[in-house]
N, C-alpha and C positions, 0 to 999 in steps of 0.2 A: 201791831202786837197787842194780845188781850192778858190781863189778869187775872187769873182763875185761884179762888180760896181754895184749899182740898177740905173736902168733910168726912165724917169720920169711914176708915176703910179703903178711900180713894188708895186706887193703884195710875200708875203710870198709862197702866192696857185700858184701863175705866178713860180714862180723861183723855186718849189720844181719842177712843172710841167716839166718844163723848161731841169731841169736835173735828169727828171725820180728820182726824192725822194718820197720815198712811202708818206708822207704826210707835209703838211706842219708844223705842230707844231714837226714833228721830225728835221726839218730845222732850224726852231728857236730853240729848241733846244739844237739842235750841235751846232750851229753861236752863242749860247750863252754862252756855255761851255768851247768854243775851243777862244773866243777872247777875246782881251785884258778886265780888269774890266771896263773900260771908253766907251766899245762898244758894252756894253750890251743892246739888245732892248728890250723893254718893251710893247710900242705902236706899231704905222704905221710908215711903210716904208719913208725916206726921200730920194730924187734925189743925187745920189753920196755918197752913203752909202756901207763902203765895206762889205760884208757876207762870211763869211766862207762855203765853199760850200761840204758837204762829196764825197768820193771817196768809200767809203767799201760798198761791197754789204750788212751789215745789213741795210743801207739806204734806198737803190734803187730799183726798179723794176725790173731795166737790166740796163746795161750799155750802150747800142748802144750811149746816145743823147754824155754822158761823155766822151766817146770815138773820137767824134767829136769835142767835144769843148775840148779836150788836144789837138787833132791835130790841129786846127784850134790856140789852143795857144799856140802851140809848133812854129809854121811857123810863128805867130807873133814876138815871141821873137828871130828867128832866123833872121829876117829884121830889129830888132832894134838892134843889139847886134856887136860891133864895136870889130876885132880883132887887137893887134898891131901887127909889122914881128916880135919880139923878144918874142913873148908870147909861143909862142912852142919849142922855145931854152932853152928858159928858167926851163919849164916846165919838159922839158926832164932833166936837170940839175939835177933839185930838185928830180925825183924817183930817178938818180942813187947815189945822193947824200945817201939816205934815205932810200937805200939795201936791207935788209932783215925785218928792221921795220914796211917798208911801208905793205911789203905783210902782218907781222903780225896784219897791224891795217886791211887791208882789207878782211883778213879772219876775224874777228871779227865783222867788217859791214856782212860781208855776214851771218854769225851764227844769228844775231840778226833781220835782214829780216829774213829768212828762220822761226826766231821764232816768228816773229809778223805775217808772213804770215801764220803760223802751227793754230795761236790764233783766225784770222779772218776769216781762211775757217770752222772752227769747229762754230764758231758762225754766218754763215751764213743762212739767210735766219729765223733764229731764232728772237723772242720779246722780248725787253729789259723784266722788272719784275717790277711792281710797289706794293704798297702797299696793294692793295685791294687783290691781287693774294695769293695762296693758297700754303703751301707747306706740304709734306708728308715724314716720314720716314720711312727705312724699318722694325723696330724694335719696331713702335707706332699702336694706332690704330684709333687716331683725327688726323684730318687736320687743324690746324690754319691758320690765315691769317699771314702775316707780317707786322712788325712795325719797320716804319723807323726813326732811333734816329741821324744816322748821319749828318744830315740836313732837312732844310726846304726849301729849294731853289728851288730844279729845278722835272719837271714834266714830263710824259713822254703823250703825246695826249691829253692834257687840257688847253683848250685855260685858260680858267679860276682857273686856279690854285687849282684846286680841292684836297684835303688831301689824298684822295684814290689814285690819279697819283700820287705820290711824287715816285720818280728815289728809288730803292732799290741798298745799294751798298754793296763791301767787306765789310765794318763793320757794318752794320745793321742786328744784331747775335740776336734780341727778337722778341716774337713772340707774336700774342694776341689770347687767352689769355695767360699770362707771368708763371704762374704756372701751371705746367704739359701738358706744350701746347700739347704735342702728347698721355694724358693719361697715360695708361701703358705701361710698357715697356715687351717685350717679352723674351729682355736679363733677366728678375730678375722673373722666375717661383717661386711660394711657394706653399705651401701645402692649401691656401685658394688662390689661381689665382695667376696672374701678378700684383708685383707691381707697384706701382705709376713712372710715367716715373721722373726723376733727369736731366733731359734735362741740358748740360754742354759741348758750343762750343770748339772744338778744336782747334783754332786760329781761322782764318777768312774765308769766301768764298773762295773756288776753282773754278778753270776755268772760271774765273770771263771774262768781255769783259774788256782789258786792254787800247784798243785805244779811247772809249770814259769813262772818268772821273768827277765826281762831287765832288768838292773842293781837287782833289787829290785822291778819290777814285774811283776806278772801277769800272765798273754798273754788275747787275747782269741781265743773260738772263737765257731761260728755261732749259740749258744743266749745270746750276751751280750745286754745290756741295758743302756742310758742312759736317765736321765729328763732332761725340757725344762723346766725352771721355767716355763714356759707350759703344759704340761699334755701335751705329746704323748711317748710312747714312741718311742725309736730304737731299734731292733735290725738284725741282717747278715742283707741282701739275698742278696750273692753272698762265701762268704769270698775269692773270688781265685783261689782253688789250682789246679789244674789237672794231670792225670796228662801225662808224655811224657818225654824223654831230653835233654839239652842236648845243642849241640857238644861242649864239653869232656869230658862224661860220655864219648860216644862215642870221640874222639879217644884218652880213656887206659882204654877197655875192653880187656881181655884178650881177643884173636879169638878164640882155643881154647876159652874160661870160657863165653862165648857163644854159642857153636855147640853147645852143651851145653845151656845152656839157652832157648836160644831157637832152634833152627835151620834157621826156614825163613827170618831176616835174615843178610842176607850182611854183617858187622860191617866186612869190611877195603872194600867198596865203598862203605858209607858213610864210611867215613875216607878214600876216597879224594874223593870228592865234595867233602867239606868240605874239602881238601888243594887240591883245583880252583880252588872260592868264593875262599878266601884267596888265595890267588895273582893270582887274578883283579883281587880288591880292590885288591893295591899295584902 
C-alpha cells in the first residue's frame, strides 16, 4: 500500500486514473477500509489529504503508472534519508549478535510473503462479491442471492450506498431466501424425490481475499468457497458487479475532463436529462 498527498482539485476519478485503479469507488473504498477511523471520507476531496493508495492487481488495470511512482518514490526517499558512519557496524553487530534466531524469524517473513503472495495471484483479476450476487451449490438446485449480516458499512461500486453493494465477507453464511435457500438436496434421495435442502455452514468462507477486510473480515471474491455439513459445496454464481456510471457519478463529472476522455458522450446532456427525471419526480 502507497500514500498519495491530494493536491489542489484532486478527485477520487483523477487519483484512481492516476494509478491505473479500475475504478474509483474501489479507491475509496480501500482508502476507507485500510485508514485510520478519523480518515474516513465520506464527501470531496480536501488539499493535503493522505489516501491509501492499493498496490494488488485486484485493483488495477496494470501496473506500468505503479511501477513508476515506487520508483520515482523509492529515489525520493533515498535523497531524503540521512545515514550515520556507525549505522552499518552497528547493524552487523546486531545479526551476529542474534545467530540463528534471526535466520529463524526471516524464514517466517519469507513463509508468510510467499503465503499472502499464494492468496493474491489466486484472486487476481477476479470481483470482490456483493450482495445482489448469486451463489450456487453442487448438491441444490435454486440459486439464492446473498445476505449480508456482518455489516452495513462499506460497499463495493456505489457511490450512493446502495443495500445490493454491501461488501460480502467470511461471515456472511445466509442467504435469501433463509429457508431451503438451494431447495433440494441431492445428497438426501427418497422414494418420492430429493428432500428439502438442511443447508448448514461449516464454519466460514474459504479462499476468502485476506488483504482487503471489512471491520476485520475478509471480503469474498468469485473463486470463494463454503462447505454444507451435509456434504455439498457453495461457491459464487454471479458476484453482482456490473460495469456503468450512476447518476450521481454523472451529475458531479467534470464536462471538460470528459470530453477528453470520452468524446463522442455529450456529459452536460446527460446531466441535463437526469436534471429533467428529478424534477419530474417532485
Amino acid at each position: 500500500m502507497k500514500i498519495y498527498i491530494t493536491k489542489n482539485n484532486d478527485t477520487f476519478a483523477d487519483i484512481a486514473q492516476k494509478f491505473n485503479i479500475k475504478d474509483e469507488n474501489y479507491l475509496k473504498t480501500f482508502h476507507n477500509l485500510s485508514c485510520p477511523e478519523n480518515d474516513i471520507i465520506h464527501g470531496h476531496l480536501t488539499t493535503g489529504k493522505k489516501i491509501c493508495i492499493p498496490e494488488d492487481q485486484q485493483f488495477l488495470v496494470n501496473d506500468k503508472n505503479i511501477k513508476s511512482y515506487e520508483d520515482k518514490n523509492s529515489d525520493t526517499q533515498k535523497n531524503n534519508t540521512t545515514t550515520h558512519p556507525d549505522d552499518n557496524e552497528k547493524s552487523n553487530e546486531d545479526s551476529s549478535e542474534e545467530g540463528l534466531g534471526n535466520t529463524s524469524s526471516k524464514n517466517q517473513k519469507e513463509t508468510e510473503t510467499k503465503r499472502e503472495n499464494k492468496n493474491s495471484n489466486e484472486h487476481t483479476g477476479k470481483y470482490f462479491v456483493i450482495q445482489k450476487g448469486i451463489c450456487q451449490c453442487n448438491q441444490g438446485f435454486k440459486f439464492p442471492r446473498f445476505k449480508v449480516t456482518s455489516h452495513q458499512k462499506h460497499y463495493w461500486n456505489s457511490a450512493e450506498g446502495q443495500d445490493d453493494y454491501l461488501a460480502v465477507t467470511e461471515d456472511d453464511l445466509q442467504f435469501d431466501p433463509s429457508v431451503q435457500p438451494f431447495g433440494q438436496c441431492k445428497l438426501k434421495p427418497s422414494s418420492g424425490g430429493y428432500l428439502p435442502c438442511t443447508y448448514a455452514p461449516a464454519g466460514k468462507w474459504q479462499k476468502t481475499y485476506e488483504k482487503v477486510r471489512v471491520m476485520g473480515k475478509s471480503c469474498l471474491t468469485e473463486i470463494s468457497e463454503l462447505m454444507c455439513t451435509t456434504g455439498g459445496k457453495i461457491t459464487v454464481l454471479k458476484h453482482g458487479q456490473q460495469n456503468g456510471i450512476s447518476k450521481t457519478q454523472i451529475a458531479n463529472a467534470d464536462s471538460q475532463e470528459q470530453h477528453i476522455y470520452n468524446p463522442v458522450v455529450n456529459i452536460d446532456e446527460l446531466k441535463e436529462e437526469i436534471d429533467s427525471e428529478n424534477s419530474y419526480a417532485h
